[in-house]
N, C-alpha and C positions, 0 to 999 in steps of 0.2 A: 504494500500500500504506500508507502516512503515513497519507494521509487517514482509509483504512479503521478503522487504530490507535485515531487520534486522536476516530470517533467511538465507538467499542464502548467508551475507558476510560470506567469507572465516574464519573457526576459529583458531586459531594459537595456542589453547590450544592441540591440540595432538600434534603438531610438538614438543612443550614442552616436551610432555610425550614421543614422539621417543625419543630426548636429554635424557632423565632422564633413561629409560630404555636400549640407548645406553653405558651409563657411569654404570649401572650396570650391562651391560653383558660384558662389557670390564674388570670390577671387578672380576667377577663370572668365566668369562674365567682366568685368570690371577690365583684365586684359583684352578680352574681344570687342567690348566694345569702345576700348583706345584704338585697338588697330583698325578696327570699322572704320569711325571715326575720322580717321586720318587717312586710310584711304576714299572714304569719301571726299574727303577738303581736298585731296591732292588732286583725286580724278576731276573735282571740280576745277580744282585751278588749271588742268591742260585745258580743260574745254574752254576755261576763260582764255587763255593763251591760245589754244587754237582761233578762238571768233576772232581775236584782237588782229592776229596775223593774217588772218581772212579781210576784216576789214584793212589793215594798211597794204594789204596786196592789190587789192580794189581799189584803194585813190593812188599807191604808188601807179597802178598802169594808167589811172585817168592823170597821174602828173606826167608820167611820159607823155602820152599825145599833146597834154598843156605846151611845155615846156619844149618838145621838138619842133612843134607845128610854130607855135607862136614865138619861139625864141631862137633856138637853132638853127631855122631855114630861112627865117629874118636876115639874122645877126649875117651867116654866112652868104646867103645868094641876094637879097634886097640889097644889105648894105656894101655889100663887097667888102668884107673885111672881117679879120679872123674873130673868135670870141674872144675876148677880154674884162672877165668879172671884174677886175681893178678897174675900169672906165665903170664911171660913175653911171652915165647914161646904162651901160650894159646889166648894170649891177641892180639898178631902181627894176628894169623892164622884167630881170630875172624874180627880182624880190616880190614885183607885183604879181607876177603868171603864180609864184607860188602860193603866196598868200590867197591868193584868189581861189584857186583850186583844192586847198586844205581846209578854207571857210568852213565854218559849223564841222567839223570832226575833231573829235579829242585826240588833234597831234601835238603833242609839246614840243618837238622840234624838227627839221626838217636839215638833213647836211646832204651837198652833193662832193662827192670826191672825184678828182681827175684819175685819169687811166694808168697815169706816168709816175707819179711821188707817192701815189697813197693822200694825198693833199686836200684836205677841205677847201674844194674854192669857192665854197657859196654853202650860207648857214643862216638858218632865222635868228643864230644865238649870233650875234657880230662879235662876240669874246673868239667863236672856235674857229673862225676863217685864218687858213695860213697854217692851222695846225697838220700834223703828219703822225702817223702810226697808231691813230684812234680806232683804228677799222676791223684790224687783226683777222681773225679768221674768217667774220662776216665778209669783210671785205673781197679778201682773195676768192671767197665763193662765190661769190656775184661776179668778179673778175669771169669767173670762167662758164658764166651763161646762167648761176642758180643763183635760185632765193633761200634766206635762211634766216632765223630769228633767234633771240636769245633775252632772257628775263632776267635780270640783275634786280639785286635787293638790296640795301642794307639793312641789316637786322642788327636785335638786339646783341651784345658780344657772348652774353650765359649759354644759352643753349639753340636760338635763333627758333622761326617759326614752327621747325619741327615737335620743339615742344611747347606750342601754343602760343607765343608771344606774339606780339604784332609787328611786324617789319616797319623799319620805320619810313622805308621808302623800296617802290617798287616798280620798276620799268623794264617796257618790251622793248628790243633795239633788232628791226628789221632790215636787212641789208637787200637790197633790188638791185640789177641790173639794168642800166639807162642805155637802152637801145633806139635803134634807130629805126622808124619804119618806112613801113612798103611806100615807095617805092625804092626808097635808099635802104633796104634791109642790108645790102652788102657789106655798109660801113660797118657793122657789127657792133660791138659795144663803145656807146662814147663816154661812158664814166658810173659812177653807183647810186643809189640815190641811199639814204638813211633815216627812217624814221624812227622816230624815240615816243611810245605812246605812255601816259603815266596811268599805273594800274593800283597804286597805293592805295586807294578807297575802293576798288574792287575786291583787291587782294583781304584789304581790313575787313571787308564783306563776308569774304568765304570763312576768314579766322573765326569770325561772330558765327556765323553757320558750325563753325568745326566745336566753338562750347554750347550753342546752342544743342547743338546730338549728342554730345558728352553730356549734359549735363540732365534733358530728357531722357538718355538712357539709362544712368546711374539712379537718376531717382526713380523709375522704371524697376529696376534690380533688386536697389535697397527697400521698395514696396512689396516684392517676391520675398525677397531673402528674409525680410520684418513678417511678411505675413506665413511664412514657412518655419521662422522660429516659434510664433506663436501657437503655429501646429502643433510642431515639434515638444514646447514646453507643455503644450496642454494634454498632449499623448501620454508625454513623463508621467507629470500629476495622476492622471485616470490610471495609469500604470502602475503607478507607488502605493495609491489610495486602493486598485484594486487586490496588489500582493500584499498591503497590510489587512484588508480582509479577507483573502485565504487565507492568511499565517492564521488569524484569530480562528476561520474556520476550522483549521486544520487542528487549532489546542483546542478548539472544543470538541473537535471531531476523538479527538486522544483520550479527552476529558470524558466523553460519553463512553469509549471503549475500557476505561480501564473503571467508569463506573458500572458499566455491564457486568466487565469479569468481578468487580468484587458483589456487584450484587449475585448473581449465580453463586458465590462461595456462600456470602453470605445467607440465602435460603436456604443452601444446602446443608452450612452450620447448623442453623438457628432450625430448624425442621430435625436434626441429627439430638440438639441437646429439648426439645422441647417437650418431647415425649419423656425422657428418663430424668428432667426435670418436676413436670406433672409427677410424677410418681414418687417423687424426693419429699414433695410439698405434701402429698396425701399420709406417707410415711411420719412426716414430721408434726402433722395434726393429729396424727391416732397416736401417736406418742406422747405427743402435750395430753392428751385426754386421758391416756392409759398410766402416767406416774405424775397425777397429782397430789401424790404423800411424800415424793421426793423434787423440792423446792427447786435444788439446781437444777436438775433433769428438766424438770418443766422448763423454766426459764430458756434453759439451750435450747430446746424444741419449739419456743416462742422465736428465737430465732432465726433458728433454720425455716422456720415457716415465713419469719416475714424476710427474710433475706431473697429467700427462692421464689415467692411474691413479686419482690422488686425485678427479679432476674428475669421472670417470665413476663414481666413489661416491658424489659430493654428487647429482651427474643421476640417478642410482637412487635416493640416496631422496626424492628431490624425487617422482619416477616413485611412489615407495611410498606418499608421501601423498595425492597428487591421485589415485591408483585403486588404492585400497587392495583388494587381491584377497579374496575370498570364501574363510571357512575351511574348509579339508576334513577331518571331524570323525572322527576313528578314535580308537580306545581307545590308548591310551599310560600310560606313567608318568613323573610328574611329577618323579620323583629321577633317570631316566635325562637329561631336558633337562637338569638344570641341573647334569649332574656333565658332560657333553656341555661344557654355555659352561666350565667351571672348567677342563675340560682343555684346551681351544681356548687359554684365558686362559694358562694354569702359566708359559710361558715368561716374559709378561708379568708377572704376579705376583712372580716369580722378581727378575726386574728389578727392582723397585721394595723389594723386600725387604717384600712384603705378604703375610702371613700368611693364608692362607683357609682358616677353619674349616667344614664341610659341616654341623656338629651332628647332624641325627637321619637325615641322606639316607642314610645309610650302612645302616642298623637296622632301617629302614621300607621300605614300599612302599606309593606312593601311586599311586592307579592311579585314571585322570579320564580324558574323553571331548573331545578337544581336537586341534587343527590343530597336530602338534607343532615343525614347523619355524618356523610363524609365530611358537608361546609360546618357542623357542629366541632367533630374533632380538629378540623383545621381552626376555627377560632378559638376554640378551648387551649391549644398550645398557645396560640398567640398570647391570651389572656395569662395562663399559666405562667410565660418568661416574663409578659409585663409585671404581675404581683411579683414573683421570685427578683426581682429589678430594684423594687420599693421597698425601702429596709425599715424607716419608722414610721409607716403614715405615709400618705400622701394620696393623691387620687385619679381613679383610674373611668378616661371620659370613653364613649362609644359614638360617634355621631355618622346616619346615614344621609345621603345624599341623593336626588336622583338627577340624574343626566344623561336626557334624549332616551335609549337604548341601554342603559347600565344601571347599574349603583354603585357608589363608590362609599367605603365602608372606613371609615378613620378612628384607630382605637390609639388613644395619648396617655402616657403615664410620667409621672413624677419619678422616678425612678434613676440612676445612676446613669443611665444614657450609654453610648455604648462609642469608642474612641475610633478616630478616621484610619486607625491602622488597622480596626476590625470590623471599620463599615462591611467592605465588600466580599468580609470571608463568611456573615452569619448565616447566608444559606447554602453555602457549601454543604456537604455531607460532611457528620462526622468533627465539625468545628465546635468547639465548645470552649467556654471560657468559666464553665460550672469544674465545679471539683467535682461531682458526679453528675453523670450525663452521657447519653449516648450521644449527640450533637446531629440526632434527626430532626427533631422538633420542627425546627422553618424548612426544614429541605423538605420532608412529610406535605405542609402545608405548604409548599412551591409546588409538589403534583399534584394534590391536590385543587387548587386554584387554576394552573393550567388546563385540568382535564375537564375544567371546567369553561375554560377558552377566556379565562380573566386573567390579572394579571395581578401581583404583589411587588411594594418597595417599602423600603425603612429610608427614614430619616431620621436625625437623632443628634446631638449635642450632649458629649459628656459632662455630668455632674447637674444637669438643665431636665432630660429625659427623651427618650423617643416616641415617635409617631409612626405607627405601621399601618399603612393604604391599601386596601385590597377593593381593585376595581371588577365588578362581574356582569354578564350581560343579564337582560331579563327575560330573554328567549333564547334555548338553544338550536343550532340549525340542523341537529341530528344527524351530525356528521362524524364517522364510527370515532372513537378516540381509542388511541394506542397507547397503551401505558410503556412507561419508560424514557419518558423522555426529560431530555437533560437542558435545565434553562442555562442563557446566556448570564451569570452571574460579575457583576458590577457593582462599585461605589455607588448607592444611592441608586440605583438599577431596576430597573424592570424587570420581575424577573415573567 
């Protein structure tokens, strides 16, 4: 049976491992989606970079036609004389065809370079005219009949746009070839053209795009990963809270097995000494009767009879708890039982100078569907430990109650009260705090109460006195009752 326990408890090592694998897929996501991220911003910024060179490819060939038609074939076959951007006249006619022709397009700057030095001869910026070796590899490529572009930045100096910062500046630098057309295609190339487009507020564009999806995906993630720990921690809880009630099941489960085996011994005991006890008792009353000329004789045989008296009471209820009889259910009332135990008691009471107030038995009539001799012995113990409790006097109250479908039955005594380290053992089997006692007494009246589908608790402050609650219903639903059965025993407890 162990074994069986031990594999059905709930194992709390995967929930472990959800936790563990939660925290690295919230990792793992967090890595994917930077690299997303970034390649999205990236793949953004070609396509920006491709339209940008798409467009300067598109007014670079509308400045070729400007710039051939209207300046080159001027300059050369109108005027009869070679180009010369240093002539002032030549230089305004170039400057206008250009400016005119870049109108409304975001070109920041425009350089043309000759064939021969690499040499800016014409530039919107008038700083770069005259300069040489600006051109580098755009250039030579255009030299040799192609187009080609390149996006320069300056970045921050830490870790540069890659890791999110904003460039602080960013430009595309297009190099074209300045050919000649139809019907002069022969002449071939007459020099480069250079456009510089600024992309700074684009580029800041995509950066803002690149934390905008970082920053929508993360809290994305950290919503999964928050609402998956809270699974996780709530699975824990149901998990912990469900193995701490198998374990409780499982001592009760113990609890009831090892009260089984001792009740079997015990009936079998108590059924063994019960009979050659009877006979001990019988012996010892015809013997008190048969030598009453010899004083000590008698006397011992007063003893023996009431010793083996007492012995055949503790053998009964030994007998009462290992087979506890089946209730036989008739209609009765509840105020005749317990004025029934108070008169049995009076003598007793009398005794001790205990006061028993009945409060509302008197007044009412409570009238329940109950085994009435079993609910007599079960409140006669009750009563019984209350007076044994009360040492000079004091008084012992009964008060019923009725509520909806029950009664609830509150018997209170002045009595020594009983301490919180023994609240939860009194209805154990077998506990007792009497110098003699079998320690049935409240376990007896725990099956009994059950088997009757009510329930009993104590309350109780020592040196002040206790209050013992026995709630019962007023109809029963004639549903078979099994004897044997073992309550969940607690502090202050239901049983």
């Amino acid at each position: 049976m162990d074994q069986r326990v031990e594999h059905t408890r709930p194992d709390t090592t995967r929930f472990r491992l959800v936790k563990f694998f939660a925290y690295m897929s919230f990792a793992i996501l967090i890595i994917s989606t930077f690299i997303l991220t970034m390649v999205i911003s990236q793949r953004a910024t070609v396509v920006l970079r491709k339209t940008y060179e798409n467009n300067a490819l598109l007014i670079a060939k509308n400045l070729n036609h400007q710039v051939f038609h209207y300046f080159t074939l001027p300059i050369t076959q109108i005027y009869g004389r070679p180009i010369s951007l240093r002539e002032k006249q030549q230089a305004e006619l170039m400057d206008k065809i250009v400016r005119t022709t870049i109108h409304s397009f975001h070109i920041e700057t425009v350089n043309i370079y000759d064939t021969e030095k690499g040499q800016i001869a014409y530039s919107t910026d008038k700083g770069l005219i005259g300069l040489t070796g600006r051109g580098g590899m755009g250039y030579s490529t255009a030299l040799e009949g192609k187009h080609s572009s390149r996006l320069l930045s300056r970045e921050p100096a830490l870790f540069g746009t890659w890791f999110m910062d904003f460039a602080e500046e960013a430009k595309l630098r297009t190099f074209i070839p300045f050919k000649a057309e139809p019907p002069y295609s022969y002449i071939g190339i007459l020099g480069v053209f250079e456009l510089v487009q600024d992309l700074t507020r684009e580029y800041e564009s995509i950066v803002k795009f690149r934390y905008l999806i970082f920053g929508v995906s993360l809290t994305i993630m950290f919503l999964i990963f928050l609402a998956l720990l809270l699974v996780v921690r709530k699975a824990e809880i149901t998990l912990r809270k469900r193995a701490q009630e198998q374990r409780l099941l499982e001592d009760q489960l113990h609890h009831a097995e090892r009260l089984a085996a001792l009740g079997q011994m015990v009936a079998s005991v108590s059924h063994e000494i019960k009979n050659p006890l009877g006979i001990i008792r019988s012996t010892a009353e015809l013997l008190s009767q048969a030598s009453s000329s010899d004083e000590a004789q008698s006397k011992l045989s007063n003893i023996i009879f009431e010793e083996s008296g007492r012995l055949n009471d503790v053998v009964t209820e030994f007998l009462d708890f290992a087979r506890p009889q089946k209730p036989n259910f008739q209609d009765c009332r509840l105020e005749d039982i317990i004025q029934r135990n108070l008169a049995f008691l009076k003598s007793e009471l009398d005794k001790k100078g205990i006061v028993a107030n009945s409060g509302n038995l008197n007044a009412n009539s409570f009238d329940i569907e109950a085994d009435p001799d079993q609910l007599y012995r079960a409140f006669l113990n009750i009563f019984i430990n209350a007076i044994q409790s009360i040492k000079d006097g004091g008084t012992l109250s009964v008060e019923v109650r009725e509520e909806k479908a029950l009664y609830r039955v509150a018997i209170l005594d002045t009595g020594v009260g009983i301490g919180p380290e023994n609240l939860g053992k009194v209805f154990n089997p077998f506990f007792t705090t009497k110098e003699r006692g079998s320690g049935l007494g409240l376990a007896i009246v725990t099956k009994i109460i059950e088997a009757h589908k009510g329930k009993a608790w104590i309350e109780s402050e020592e040196g002040v006195g206790t209050r013992v609650f026995v709630e019962l219903p007023k109809r029963q639903d004639r549903a078979e009752y099994i004897p044997g059965g073992v309550p969940n025993f607690q502090s202050k407890t239901e049983t």
